[in-house]
VEXTIVEX-476095 format. One record per residue: x, y, z of N, C-alpha, C, CB in turn. Coordinates in steps of 0.001 Angstrom, whole numbers, plus 524288, in hexadecimal, padded with zeros to 5 digits. Last residue first. Glycine has a CB too. Example, Ala and Ser with C-alpha at 12.3 -4.5 7.8 and 13.67 -1.06 7.14 Angstrom:
REM VEXTIVEX-476095
832327F73681BA8835667FBDC81BE4832648001E81EBE837047FDAA8165D/833867E9C681E788300C7EE6C81E78833907F31C81E7882C2C7EE8782356/
REM end
This chain:
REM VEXTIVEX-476095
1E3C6C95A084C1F1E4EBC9927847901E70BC95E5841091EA12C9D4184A2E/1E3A7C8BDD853721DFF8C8D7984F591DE73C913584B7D1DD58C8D91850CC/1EC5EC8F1F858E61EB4BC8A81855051E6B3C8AE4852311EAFFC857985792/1EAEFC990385C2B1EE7BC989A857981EEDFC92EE854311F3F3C99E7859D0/1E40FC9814863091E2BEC9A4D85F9E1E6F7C99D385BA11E147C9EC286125/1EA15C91E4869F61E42CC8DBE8673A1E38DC927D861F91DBF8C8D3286D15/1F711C92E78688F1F2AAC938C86AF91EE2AC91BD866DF1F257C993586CF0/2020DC8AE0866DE1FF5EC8DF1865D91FA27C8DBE868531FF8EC8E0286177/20DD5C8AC486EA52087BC869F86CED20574C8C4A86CB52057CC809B87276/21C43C8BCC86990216E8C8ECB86D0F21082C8C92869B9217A8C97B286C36/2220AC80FC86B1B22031C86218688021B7FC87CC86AD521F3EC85AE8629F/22E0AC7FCA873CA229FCC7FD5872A9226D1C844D86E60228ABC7F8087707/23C48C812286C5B2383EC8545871AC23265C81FD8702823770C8EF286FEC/242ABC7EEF866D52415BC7A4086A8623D6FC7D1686E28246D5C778286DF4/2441BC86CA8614324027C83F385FED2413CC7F1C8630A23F9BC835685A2D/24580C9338867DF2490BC8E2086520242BBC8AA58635B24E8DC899986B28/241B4C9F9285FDE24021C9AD98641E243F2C959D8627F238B5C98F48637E/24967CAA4D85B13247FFCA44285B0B24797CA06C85DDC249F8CA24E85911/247FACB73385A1B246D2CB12585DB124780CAC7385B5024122CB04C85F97/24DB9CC2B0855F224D5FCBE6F854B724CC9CB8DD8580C250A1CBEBF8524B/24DBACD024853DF24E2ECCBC38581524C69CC69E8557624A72CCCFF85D66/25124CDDDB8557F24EFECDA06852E82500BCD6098553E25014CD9A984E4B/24EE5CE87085F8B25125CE28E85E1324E6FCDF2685ACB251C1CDF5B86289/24EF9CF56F8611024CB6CF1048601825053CECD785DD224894CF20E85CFD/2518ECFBE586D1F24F42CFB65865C424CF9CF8AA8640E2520FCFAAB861BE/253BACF1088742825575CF8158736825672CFAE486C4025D1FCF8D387729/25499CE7E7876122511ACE85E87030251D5CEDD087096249E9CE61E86F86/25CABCE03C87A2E25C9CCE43B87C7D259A2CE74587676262D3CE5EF87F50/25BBDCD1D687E7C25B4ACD7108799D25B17CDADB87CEF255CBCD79D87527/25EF1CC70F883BA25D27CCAC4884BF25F05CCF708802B25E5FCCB4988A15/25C6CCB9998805225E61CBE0287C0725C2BCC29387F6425B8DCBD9D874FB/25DC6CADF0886BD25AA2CB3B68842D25E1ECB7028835425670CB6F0887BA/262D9CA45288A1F25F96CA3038873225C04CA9BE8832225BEEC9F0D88BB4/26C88CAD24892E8269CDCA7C0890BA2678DCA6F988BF7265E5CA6508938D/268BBCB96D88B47268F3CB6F1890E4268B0CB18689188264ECCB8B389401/271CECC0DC884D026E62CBCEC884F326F7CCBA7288A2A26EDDCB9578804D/26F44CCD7E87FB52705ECCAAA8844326EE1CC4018843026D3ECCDA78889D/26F5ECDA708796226C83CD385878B626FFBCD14587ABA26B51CD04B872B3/274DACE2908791E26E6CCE182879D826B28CDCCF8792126BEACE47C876A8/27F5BCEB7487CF327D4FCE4B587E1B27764CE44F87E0127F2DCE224884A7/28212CF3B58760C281CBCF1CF879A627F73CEE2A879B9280F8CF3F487C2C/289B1CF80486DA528AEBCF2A6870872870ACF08987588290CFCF353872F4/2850AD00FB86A5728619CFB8686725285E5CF6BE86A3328B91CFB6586499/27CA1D07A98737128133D069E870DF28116D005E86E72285DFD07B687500/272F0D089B876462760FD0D72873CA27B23D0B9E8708C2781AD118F878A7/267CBD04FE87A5A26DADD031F8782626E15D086F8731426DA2CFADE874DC/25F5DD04208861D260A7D062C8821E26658D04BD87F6225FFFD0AFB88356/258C5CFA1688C6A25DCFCFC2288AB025F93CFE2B8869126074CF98D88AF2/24DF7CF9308897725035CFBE688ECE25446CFD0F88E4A2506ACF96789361/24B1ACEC99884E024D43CF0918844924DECCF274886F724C61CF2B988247/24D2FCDDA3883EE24B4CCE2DF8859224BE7CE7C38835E24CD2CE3AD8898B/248CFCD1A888298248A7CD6C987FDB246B3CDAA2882ED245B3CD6C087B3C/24D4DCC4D48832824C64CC8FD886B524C47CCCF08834925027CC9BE88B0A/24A89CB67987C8524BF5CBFB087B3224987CC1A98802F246D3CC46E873FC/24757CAF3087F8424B44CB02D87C2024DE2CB5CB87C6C24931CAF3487723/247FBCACFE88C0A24667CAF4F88802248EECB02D88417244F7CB299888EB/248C9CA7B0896F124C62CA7D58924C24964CA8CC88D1224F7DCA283891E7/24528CA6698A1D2240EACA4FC89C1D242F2CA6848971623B09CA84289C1F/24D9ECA7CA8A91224AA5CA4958A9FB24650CA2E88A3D724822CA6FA8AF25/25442CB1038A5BD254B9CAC298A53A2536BCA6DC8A57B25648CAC318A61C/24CB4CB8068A17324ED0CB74889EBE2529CCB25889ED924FF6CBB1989E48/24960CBA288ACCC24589CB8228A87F2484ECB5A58A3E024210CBCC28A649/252B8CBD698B0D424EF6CBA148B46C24C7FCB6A38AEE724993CBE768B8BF/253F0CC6E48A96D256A6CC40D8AB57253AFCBE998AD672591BCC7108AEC5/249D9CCED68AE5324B35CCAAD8A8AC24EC6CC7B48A8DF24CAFCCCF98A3BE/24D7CCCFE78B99E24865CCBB58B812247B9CCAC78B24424272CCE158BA0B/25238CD8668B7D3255AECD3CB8BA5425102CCE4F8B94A2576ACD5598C25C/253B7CDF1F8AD8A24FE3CDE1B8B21925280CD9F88B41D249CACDCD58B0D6/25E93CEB498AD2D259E1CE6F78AB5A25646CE5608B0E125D27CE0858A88A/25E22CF95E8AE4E25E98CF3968AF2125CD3CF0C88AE1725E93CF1F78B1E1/25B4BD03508AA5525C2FD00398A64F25FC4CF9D88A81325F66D044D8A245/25937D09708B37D25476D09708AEBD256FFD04F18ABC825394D0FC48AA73/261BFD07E28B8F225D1CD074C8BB3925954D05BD8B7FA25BB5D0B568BD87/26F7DD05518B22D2693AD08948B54026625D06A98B5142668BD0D0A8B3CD/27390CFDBA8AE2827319CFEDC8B25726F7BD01DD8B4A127647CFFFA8B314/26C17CF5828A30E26FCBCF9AA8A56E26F03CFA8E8AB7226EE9CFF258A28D/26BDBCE85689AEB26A3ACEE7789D9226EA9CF2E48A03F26635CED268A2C3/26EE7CE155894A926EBDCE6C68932A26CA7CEA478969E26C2FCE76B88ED8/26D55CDBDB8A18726D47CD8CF89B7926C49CDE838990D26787CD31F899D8/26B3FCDDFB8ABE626F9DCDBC88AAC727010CD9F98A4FA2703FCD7CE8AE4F/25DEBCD7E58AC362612BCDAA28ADE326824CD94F8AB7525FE7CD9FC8B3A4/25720CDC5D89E0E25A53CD8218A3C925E85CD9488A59D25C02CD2638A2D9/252B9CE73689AF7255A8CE37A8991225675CDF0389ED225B5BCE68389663/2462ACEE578982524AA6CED7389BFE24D06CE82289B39248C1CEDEF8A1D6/23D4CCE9578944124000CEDFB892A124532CEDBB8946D23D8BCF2BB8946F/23B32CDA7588E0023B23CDF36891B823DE2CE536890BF23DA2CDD268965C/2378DCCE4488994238CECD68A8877023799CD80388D7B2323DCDB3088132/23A9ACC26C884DC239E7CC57F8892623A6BCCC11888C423D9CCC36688CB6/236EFCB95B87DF82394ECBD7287D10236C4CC02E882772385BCBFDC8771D/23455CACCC87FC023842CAE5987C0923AE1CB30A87B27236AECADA187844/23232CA46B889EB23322CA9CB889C4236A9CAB398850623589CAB7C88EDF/231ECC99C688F0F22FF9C9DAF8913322E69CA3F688D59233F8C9E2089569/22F46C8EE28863323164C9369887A5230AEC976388B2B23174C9519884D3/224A7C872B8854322D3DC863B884D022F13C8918885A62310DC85578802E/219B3C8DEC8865021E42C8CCB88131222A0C8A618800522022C8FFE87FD4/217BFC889788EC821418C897088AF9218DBC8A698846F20FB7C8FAA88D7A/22042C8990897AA21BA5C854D896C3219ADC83BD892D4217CCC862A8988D/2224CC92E3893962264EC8F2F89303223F0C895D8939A22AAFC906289729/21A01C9A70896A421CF6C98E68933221EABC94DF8910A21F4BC9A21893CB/21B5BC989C8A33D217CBC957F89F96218A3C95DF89A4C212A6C96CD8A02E/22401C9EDA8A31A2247FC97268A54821ED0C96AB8A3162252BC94B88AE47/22174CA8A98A1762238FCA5F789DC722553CA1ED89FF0226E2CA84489B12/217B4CAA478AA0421570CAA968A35021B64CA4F28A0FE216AFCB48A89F21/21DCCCAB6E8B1972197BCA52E8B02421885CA53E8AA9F21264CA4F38B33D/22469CB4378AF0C22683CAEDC8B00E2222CCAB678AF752290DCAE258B580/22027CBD448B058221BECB8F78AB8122186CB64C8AB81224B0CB7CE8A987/222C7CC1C48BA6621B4BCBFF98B99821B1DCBF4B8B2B02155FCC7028BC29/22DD6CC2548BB2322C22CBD158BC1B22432CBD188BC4222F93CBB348C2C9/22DF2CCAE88B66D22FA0CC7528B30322E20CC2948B4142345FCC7598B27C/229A6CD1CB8BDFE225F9CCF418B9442281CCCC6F8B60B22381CD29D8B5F8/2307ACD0648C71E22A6CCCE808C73722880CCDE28C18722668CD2EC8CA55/2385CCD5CC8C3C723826CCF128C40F2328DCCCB08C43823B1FCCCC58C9AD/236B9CDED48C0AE236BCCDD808BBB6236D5CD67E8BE1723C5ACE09C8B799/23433CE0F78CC6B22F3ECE1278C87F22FB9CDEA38C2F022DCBCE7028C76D/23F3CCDFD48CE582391FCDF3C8D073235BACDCB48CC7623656CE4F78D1CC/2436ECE9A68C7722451DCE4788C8A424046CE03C8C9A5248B6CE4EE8CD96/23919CF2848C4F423D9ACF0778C88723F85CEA528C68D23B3ECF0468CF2B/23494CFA598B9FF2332DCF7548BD4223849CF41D8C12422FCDCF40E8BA0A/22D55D00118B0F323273D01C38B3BD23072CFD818B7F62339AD09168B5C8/225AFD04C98AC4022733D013A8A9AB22BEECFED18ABD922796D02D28A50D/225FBD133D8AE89223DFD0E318AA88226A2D0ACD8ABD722431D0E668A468/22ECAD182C8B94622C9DD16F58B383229E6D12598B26F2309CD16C68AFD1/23552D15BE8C0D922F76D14B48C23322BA5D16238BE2922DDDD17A48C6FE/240C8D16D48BEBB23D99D1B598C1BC23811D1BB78C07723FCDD20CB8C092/24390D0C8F8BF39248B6D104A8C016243B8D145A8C0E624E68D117A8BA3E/24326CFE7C8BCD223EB7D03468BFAC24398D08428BF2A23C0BD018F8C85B/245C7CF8E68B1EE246BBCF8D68B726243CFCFE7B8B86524D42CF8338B8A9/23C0ACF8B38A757241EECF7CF8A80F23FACCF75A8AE642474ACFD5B8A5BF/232F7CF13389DB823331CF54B8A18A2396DCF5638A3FE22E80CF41B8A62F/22BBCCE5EC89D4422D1ECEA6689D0122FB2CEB6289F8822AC8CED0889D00/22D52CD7AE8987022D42CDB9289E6022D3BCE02289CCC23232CDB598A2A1/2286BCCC958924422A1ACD23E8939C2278DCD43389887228ADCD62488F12/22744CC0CB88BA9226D9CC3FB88FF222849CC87588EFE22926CC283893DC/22431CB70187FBF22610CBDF6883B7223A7CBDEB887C92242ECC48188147/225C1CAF3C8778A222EACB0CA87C2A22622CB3AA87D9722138CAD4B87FFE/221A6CAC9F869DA224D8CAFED86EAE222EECB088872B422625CB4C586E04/21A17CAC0B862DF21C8DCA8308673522089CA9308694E21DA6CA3A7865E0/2184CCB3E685AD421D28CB0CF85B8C21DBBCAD4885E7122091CB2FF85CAE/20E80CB59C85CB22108ACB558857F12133BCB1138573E21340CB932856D0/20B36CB51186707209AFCB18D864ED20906CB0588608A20740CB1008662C/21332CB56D8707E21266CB87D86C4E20F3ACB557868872175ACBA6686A24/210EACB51987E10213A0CB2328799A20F77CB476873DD2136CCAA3C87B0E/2168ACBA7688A0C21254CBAAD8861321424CB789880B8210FECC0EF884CB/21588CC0A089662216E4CBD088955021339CBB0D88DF621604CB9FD89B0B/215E1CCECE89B51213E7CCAAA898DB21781CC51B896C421195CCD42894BA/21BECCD68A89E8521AF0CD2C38A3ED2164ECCCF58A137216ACCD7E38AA38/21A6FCDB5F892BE21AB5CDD24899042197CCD93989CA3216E7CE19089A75/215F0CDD34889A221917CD88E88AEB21ACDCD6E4890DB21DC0CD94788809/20DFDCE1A7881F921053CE262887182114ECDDDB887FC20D92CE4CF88B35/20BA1CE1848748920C51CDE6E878CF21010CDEDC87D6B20D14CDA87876FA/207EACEB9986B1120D56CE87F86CD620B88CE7CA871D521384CEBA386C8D/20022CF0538683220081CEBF88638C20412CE8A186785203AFCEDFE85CA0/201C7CFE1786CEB1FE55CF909869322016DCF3E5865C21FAF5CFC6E863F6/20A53CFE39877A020B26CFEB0870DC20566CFA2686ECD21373CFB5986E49/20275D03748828D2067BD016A87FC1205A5D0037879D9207ECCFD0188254/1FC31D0C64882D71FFEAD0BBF886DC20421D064B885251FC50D0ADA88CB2/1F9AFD171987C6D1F9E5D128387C6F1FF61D114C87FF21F973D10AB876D3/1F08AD2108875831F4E8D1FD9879501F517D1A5987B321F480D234587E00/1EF28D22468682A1EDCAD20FB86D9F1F12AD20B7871271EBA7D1CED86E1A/1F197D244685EA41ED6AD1F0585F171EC2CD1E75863281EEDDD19E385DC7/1FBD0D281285E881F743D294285ABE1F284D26B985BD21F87CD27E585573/1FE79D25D586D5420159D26088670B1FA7AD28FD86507203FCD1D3C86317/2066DD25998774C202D5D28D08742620440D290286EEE2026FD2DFF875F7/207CDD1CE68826C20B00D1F9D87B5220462D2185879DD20EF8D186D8747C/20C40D1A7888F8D20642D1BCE8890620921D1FB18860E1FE1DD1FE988AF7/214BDD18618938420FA3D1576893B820AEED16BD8908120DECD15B289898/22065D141488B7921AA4D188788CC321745D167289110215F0D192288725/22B83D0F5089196227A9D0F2D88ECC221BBD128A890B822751D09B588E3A/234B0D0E2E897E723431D13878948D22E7DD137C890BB23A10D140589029/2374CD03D1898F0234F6D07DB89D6E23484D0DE089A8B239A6D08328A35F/22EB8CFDC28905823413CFE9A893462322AD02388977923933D015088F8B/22605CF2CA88D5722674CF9C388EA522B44CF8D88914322131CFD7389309/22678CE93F8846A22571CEADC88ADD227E3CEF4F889ED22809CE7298904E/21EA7CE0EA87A5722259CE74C87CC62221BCE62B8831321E2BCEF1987B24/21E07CDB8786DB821DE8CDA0C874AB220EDCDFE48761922294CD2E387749/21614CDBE3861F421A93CDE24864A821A35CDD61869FD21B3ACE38F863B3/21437CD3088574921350CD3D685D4A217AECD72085F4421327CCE5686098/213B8CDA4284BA921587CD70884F322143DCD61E8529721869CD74A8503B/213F8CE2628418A210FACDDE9842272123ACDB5484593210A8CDB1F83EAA/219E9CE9D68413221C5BCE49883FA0217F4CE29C84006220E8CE1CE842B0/21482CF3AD8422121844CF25183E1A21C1ACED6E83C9F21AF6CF5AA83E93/21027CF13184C3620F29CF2B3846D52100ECF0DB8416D210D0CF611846A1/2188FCEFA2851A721576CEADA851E12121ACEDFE84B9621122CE97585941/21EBBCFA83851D222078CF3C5850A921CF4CEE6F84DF622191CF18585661/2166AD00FC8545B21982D020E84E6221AB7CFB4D84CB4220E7D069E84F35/2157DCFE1585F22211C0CFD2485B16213ECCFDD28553020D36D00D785C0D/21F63D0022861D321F01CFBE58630021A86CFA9F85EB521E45CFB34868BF/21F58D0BB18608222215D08CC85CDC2210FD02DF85DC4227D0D0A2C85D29/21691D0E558675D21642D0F1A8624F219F8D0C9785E8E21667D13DF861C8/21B95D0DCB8710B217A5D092286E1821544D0ACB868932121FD07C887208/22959D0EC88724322247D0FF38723E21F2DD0C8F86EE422087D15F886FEE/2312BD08EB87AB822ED1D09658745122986D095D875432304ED044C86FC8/2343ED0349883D6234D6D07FA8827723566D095487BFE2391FD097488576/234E0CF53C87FB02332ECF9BE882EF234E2D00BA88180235A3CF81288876/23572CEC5787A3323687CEB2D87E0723878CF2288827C23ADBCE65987C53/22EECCE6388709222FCBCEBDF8737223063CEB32878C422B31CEFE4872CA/22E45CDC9B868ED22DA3CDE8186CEF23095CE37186DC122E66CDB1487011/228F9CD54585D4122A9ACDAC085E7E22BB0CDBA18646E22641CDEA085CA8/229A3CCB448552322678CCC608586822AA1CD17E85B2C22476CC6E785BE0/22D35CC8E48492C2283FCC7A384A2A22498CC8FD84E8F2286CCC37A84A09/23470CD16283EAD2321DCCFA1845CD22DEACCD12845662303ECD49E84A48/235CCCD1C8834BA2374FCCD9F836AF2356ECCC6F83C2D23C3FCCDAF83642/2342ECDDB8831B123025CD9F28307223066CD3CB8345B23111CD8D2829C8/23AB8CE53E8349D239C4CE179838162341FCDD7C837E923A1BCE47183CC3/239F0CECD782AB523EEDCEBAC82ECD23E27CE6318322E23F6ACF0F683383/23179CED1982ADA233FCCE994824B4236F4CE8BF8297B23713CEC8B81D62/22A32CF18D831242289CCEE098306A22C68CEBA382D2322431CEE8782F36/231E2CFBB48337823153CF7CE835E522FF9CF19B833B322E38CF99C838BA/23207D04B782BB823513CFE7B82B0D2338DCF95682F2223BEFCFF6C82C37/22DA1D0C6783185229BFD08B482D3F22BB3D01D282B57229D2D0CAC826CA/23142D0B7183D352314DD0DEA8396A22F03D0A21834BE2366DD100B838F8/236CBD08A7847EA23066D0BA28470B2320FD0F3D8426722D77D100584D3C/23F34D04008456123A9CD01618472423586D03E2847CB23BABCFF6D84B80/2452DD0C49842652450BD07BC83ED1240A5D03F18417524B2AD04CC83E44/245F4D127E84BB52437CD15B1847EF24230D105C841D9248B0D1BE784680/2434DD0C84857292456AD0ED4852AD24289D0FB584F41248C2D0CA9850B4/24107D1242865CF23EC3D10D18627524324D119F85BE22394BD13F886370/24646D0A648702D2467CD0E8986CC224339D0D738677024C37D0FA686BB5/24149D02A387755243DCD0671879FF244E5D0A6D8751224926D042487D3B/241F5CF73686F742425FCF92E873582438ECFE8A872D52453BCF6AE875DA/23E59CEA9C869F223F61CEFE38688E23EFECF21B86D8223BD1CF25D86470/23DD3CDE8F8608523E83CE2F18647823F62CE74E864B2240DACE295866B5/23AA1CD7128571323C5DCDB828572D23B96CDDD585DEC23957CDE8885277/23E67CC8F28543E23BD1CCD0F8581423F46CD2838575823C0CCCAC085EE1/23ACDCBDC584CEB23D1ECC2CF84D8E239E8CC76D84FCB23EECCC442848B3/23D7ACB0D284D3E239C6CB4CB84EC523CAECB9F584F86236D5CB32F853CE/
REM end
């Protein structure tokens, strides 16, 4: 299964006509924040896909485009404090928005607050695991875990509650952005135990493979009778 991601800058090779040849191969898209929703829609557009997003802390609250003002990207799925299974791919997702609080902006939130909603997850993904064998295949947030590519200041610490998550429902892929990369070397893929933390700052091509001792996901009445 092949995943395109994307973060925090917009390129000129992804919002451009090539898209669709360039990355015919994706099957499912996430945005993992500060990217207008005009390119997020360009994406899903132009691939044909499900796109999953959570807002960074730099994100609009209403874009003005040709068609209207709009508070989030047509077509692409808030992922935010949701628990959700794709019903392309059979992927199941979570996501958190947003970084550490530093001066009461959008989307901006404490220690605290990022524990409280990681843990108003938690039933969703133990029932999961009931229902599929798994808790959790891809996790997106803006802000990275604590201590895992992040930084010392205020604005660009991780969350101490991905961490938490990441070891308790071992996701395949943590995907963030928030951390901008300037240089060659710097460190953007981490592995935690059993997960792959990304740092998608641009964008990341990507590649899943469920083990196949994983339960398969039981189809719904409407799909058996499709």
């Amino acid at each position: 299964m092949n995943i395109l991601a994307v973060s925090d800058v917009e390129l000129g090779f992804i919002y451009s006509a090539q898209l669709g040849k360039r990355f015919q191969h994706i099957d499912i898209a996430f945005g993992c924040g500060d990217l207008p929703y005009y390119y997020l829609e360009y994406i899903i557009s132009s691939l044909d896909i499900p796109l999953y997003y959570v807002r960074g802390n730099h994100s609009s609250k209403i874009e003005i485009g040709d068609h209207g003002d709009r508070t989030d990207p047509w077509g692409a799925i808030d992922l935010h404090r949701q628990v959700k299974r794709d019903p392309e791919t059979n992927l199941l997702l979570a996501g958190i928005e947003g970084s550490l609080r530093y001066n009461y902006g959008s989307h901006q939130y404490s220690q605290v607050e990022m524990w409280n909603m990681v843990f108003g997850l938690a039933p969703a993904l133990y029932l999961n695991r009931v229902r599929y064998g798994r808790y959790l295949d891809i996790f997106i947030c803006h802000a990275p875990p604590w201590k895992i590519h992040d930084k010392e200041d205020l604005p660009h610490r991780g969350i101490k509650a991905f961490n938490w998550l990441i070891k308790v429902f071992q996701p395949a892929y943590c995907l963030h952005g928030h951390i901008h990369v300037y240089r060659s070397d710097t460190v953007t893929e981490t592995v935690v135990g059993a997960t792959h933390v990304v740092n998608v700052f641009g964008y990341r091509d990507l590649k899943l493979e469920l083990k196949t001792s994983e339960r398969p996901v039981r189809a719904t009445r409407k799909e058996k009778e499709a």
